[in-house]
C-alpha positions as CSV (number, residue, x, y, z in Angstrom):
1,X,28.4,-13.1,15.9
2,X,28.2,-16.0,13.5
3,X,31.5,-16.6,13.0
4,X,31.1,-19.8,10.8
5,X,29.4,-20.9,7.3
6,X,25.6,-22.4,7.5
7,X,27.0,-26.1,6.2
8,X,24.1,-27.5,5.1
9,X,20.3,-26.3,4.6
10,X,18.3,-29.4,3.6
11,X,14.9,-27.9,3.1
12,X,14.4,-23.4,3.0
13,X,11.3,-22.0,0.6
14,X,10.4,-19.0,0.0
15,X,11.9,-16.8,3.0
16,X,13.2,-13.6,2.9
17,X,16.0,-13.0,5.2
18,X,15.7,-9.2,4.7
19,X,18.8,-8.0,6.0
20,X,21.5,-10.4,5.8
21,X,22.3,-12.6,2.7
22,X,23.3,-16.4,1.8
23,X,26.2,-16.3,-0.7
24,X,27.1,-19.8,-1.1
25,X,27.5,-21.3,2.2
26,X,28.3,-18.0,4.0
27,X,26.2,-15.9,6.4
28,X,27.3,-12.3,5.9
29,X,25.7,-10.0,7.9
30,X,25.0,-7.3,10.7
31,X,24.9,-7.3,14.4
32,X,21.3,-6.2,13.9
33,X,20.4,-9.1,11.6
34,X,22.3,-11.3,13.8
35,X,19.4,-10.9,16.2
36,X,16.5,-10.9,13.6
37,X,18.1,-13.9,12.1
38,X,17.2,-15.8,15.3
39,X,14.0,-13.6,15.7
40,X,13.0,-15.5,12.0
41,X,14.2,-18.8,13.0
42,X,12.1,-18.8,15.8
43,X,9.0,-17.0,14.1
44,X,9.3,-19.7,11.6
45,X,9.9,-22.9,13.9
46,X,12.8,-23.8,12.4
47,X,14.5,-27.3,13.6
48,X,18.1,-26.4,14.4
49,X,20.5,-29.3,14.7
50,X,23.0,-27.0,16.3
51,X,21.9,-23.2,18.0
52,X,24.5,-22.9,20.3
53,X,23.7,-19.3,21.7
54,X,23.7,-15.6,20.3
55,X,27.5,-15.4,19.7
56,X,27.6,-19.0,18.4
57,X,27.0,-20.6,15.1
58,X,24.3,-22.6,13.6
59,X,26.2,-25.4,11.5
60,X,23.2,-26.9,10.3
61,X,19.5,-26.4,9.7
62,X,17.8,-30.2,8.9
63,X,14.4,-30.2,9.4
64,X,11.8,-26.9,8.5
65,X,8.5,-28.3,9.9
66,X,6.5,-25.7,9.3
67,X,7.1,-22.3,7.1
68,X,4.9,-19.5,8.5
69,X,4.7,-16.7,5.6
70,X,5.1,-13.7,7.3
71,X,8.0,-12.2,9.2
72,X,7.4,-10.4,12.1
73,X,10.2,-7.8,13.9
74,X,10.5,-4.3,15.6
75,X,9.6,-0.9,13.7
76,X,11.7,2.1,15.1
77,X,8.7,2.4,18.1
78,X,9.4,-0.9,19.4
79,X,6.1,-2.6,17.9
80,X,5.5,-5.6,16.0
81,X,5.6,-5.4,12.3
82,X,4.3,-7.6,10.3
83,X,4.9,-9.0,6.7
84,X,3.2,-11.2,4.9
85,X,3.2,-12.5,1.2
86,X,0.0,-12.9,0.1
87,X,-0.9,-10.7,-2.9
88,X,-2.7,-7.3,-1.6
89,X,-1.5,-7.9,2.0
90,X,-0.3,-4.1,2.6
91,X,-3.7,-2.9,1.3
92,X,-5.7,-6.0,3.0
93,X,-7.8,-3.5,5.3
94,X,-10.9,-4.5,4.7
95,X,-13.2,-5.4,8.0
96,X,-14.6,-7.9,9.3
97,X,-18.9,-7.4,8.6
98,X,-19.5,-10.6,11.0
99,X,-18.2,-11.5,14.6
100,X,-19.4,-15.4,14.2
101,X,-15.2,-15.9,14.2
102,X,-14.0,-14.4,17.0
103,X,-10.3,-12.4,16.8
104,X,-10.9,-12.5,13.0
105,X,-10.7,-8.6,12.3
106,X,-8.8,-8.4,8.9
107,X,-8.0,-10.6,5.8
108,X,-4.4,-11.1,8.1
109,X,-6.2,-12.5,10.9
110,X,-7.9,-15.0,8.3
111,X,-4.7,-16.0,6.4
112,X,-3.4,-16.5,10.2
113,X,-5.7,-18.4,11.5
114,X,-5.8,-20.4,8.2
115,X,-2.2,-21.5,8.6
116,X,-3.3,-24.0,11.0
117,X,-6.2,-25.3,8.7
118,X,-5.2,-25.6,5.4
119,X,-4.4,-29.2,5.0
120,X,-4.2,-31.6,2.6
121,X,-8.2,-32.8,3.2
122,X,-9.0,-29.1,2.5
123,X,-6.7,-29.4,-0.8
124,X,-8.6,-29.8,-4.2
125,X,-8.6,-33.7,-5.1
126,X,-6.5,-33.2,-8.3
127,X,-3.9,-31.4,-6.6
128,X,-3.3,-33.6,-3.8
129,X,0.0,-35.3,-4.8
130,X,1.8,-31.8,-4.7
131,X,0.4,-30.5,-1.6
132,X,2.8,-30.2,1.2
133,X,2.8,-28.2,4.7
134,X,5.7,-25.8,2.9
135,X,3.2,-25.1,0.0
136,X,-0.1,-25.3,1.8
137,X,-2.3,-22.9,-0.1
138,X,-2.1,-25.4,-3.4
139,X,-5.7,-26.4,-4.0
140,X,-7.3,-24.0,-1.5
141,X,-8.1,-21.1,-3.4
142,X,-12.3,-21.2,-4.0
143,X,-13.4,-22.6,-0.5
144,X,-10.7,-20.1,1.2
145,X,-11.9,-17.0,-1.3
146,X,-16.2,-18.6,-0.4
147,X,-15.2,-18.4,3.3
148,X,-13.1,-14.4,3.3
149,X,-16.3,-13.4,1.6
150,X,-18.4,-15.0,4.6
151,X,-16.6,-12.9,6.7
152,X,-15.5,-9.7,4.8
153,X,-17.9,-9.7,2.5
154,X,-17.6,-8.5,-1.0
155,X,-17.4,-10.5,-4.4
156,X,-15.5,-13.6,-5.7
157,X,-13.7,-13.4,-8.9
158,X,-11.3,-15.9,-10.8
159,X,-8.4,-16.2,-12.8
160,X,-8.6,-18.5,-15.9
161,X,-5.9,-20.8,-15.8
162,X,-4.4,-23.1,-18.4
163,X,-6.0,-26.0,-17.0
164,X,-9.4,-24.1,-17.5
165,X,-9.9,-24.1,-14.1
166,X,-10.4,-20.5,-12.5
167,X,-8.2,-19.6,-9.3
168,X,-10.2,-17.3,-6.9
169,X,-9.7,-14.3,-5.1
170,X,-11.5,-11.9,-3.1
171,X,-12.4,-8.1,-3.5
172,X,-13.9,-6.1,-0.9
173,X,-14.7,-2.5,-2.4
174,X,-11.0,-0.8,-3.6
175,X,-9.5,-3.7,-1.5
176,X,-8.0,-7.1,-3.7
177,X,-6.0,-9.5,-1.6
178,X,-5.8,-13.4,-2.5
179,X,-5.1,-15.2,0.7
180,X,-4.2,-18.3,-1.5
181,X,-1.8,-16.6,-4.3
182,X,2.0,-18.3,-2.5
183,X,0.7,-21.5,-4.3
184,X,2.4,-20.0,-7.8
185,X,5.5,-18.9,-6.4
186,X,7.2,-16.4,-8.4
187,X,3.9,-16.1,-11.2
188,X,2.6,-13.2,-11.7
189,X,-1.4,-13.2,-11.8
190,X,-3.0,-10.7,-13.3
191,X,-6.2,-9.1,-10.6
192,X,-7.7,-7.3,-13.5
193,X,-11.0,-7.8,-16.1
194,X,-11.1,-11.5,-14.8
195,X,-15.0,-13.0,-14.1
196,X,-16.4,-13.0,-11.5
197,X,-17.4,-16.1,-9.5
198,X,-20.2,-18.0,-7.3
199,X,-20.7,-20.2,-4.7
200,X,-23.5,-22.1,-6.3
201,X,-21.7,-22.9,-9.2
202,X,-18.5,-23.8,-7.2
203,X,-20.2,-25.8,-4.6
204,X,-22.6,-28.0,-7.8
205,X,-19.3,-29.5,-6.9
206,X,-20.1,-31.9,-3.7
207,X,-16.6,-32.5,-2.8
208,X,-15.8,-28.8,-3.4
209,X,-18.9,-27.8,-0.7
210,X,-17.7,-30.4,1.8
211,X,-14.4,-29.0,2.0
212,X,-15.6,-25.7,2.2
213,X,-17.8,-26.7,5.1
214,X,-15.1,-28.9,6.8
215,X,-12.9,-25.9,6.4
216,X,-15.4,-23.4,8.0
217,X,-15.9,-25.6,11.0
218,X,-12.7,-25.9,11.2
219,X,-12.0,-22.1,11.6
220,X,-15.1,-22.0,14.2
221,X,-13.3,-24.0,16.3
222,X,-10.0,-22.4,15.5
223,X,-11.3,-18.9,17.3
224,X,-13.1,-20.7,19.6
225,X,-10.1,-21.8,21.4
């Protein structure tokens, strides 16, 4: 078991640790979450300073390179759950009408494969200076929502936001999902009566169509690997 108190986390967003709960410094928790505690720290390529086993301790986590946002463990059959935190991910069924990406079945294979793409080059100009690896779906929301309707098909609509800019999402017949929505955190958006939008008007935007064709390329040779 982990017998002592997680000293120091420099750097944790947005995880849920399901089963097992930080109270100040200590770990309190089950033999069962013991083992998906080490499951998520692995999922999530966590950095540890100090992982000294299964019955050790973990003194200190420094360094979370990369935060992967969904959490994978066993169901009661033995098979790979998933969960993911994208808004409309339980319902995000919708299939793929294309097979130019190969291994790109569902919206979840997308956000996936995404995860190694989004970058700050892909990022919207103005929102550059906040973008960071933990928060990488800030700016990527039209050229992301363009390229899941390349693939899933379906429409485009936005969300008017108080900088009058419109944040996009994608609906595929009774399915809504916005691969892009972690960007606002604990926000609620509301998916309803918002406008829809189009590629042409988007990309009159130069910079806007050059990201989204960098970031299609990009995935191309993402499956193609």
């Amino acid at each position: 078991m982990i017998r002592r108190s997680v000293e120091e986390i420099t750097k944790l967003e947005r995880i849920s640790l399901s089963d097992f709960t930080l109270c100040g410094a200590e770990l309190l928790h089950t033999e069962e979450s013991h083992q998906r505690f080490f499951q998520t720290c692995t999922d999530l390529l966590i950095v540890c300073a100090d992982c000294v086993g299964m019955f050790g301790s973990v003194e200190e986590i420094t360094k979370l390179e990369r935060i992967s946002r969904r959490h994978v463990w066993k169901d009661e059959k033995g098979g790979d759950k998933m969960d993911y935190h994208f808004y409309g991910w339980e319902k995000a069924d919708a299939p793929a009408v294309t097979d130019e990406y190969k291994n790109i079945k569902t919206p979840a294979d997308l956000y996936d494969a995404l995860s190694h793409i989004w970058c700050v080059d892909t990022c919207a100009p103005r929102m550059r200076k906040g973008w960071t690896p933990e928060n990488r779906t800030l700016g990527q929301c039209s050229i992301t929502a363009f390229l899941a309707q390349d693939i899933f098909g379906g429409k485009v609509y936005g969300i008017l936001r108080p900088d009058g800019n419109y944040h996009c999402y994608n609906v595929v017949g009774d399915c809504v999902f916005d691969l892009t929505s972690e960007q606002f955190g604990e926000e609620v958006l509301v998916y309803e009566n918002n406008p829809e939008q189009f590629r042409d008007i988007h990309f009159a935007k130069e910079e806007k169509r050059l990201r989204y064709e960098y970031l299609k390329e990009a995935l191309k040779k993402h499956c193609g690997e």
